[in-house]
TORKOL-4160 file (C-alpha; in steps of 0.2 Angstrom, whole numbers, padded with zeros to 4 digits, m for minus):
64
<pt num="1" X="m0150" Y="0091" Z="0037"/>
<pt num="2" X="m0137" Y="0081" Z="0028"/>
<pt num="3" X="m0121" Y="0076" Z="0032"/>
<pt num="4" X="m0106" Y="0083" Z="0024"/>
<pt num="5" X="m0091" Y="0068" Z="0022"/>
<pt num="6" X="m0076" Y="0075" Z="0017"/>
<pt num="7" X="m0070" Y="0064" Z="0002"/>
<pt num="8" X="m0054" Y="0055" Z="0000"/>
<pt num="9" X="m0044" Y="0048" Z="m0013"/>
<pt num="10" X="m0037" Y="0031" Z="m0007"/>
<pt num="11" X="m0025" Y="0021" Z="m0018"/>
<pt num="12" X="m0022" Y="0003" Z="m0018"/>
<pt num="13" X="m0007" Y="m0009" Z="m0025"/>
<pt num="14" X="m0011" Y="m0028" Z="m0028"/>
<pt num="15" X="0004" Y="m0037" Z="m0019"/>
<pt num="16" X="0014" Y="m0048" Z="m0035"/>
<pt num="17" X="0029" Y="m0055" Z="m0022"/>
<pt num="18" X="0037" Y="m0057" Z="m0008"/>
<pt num="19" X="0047" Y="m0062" Z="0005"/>
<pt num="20" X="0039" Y="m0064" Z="0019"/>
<pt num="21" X="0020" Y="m0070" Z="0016"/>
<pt num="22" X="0017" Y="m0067" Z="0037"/>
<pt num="23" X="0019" Y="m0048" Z="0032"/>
<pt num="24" X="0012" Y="m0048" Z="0014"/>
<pt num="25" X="0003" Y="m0059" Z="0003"/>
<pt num="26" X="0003" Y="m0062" Z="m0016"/>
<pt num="27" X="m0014" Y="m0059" Z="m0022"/>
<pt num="28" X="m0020" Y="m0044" Z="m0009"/>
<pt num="29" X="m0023" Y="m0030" Z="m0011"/>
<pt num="30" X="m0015" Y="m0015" Z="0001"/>
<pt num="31" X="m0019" Y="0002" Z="0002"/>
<pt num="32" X="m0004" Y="0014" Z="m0003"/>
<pt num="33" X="0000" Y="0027" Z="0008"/>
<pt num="34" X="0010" Y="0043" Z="0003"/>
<pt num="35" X="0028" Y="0045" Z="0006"/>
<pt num="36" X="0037" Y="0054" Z="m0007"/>
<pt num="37" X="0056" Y="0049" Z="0003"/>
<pt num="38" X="0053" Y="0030" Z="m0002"/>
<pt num="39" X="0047" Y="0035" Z="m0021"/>
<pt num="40" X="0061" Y="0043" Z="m0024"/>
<pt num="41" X="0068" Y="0025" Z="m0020"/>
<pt num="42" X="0057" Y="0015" Z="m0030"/>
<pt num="43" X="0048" Y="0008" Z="m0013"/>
<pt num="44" X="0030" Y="0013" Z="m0009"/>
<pt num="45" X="0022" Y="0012" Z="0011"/>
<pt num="46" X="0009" Y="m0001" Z="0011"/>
<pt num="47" X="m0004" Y="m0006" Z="0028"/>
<pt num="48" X="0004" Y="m0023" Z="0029"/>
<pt num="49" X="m0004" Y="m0039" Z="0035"/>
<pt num="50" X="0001" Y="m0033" Z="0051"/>
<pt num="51" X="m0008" Y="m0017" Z="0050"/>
<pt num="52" X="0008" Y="m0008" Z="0051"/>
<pt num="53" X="0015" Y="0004" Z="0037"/>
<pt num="54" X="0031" Y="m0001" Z="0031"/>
<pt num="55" X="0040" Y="0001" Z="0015"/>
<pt num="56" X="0040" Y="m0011" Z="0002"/>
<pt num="57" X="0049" Y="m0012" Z="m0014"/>
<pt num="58" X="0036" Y="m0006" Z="m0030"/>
<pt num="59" X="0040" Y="m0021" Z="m0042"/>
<pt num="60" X="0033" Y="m0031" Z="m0028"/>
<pt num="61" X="0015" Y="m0023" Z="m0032"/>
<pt num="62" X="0004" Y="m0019" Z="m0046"/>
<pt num="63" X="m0004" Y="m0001" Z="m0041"/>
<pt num="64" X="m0021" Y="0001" Z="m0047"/>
């Protein structure tokens, strides 16, 4: 019998600046999670180099 994976929809931004290259570096990519609060702010919640969710103003990333 197979298995049965639920499928997900991930999205992902391509980080373009910023100002602190310990938490996020130009050039990588970082998966986008949802947060409609910080959208309505112009900021998105990115993973990170930390592995922490933060959010991060959207001109600092190219979303794919």
């Amino acid at each position: 019998m197979m298995k049965s994976y639920q499928k997900s929809t991930f999205k992902f931004a391509i980080c373009v600046k910023s100002d602190d290259p310990d938490l996020l570096t130009p050039c990588m990519v970082y998966r986008i999670l949802p947060d409609e609060k910080s959208e309505k702010v112009n900021y998105i919640r990115v993973i990170d180099n930390e592995g922490e969710d933060y959010p991060y103003p959207a001109d600092w990333f190219y979303c794919c």
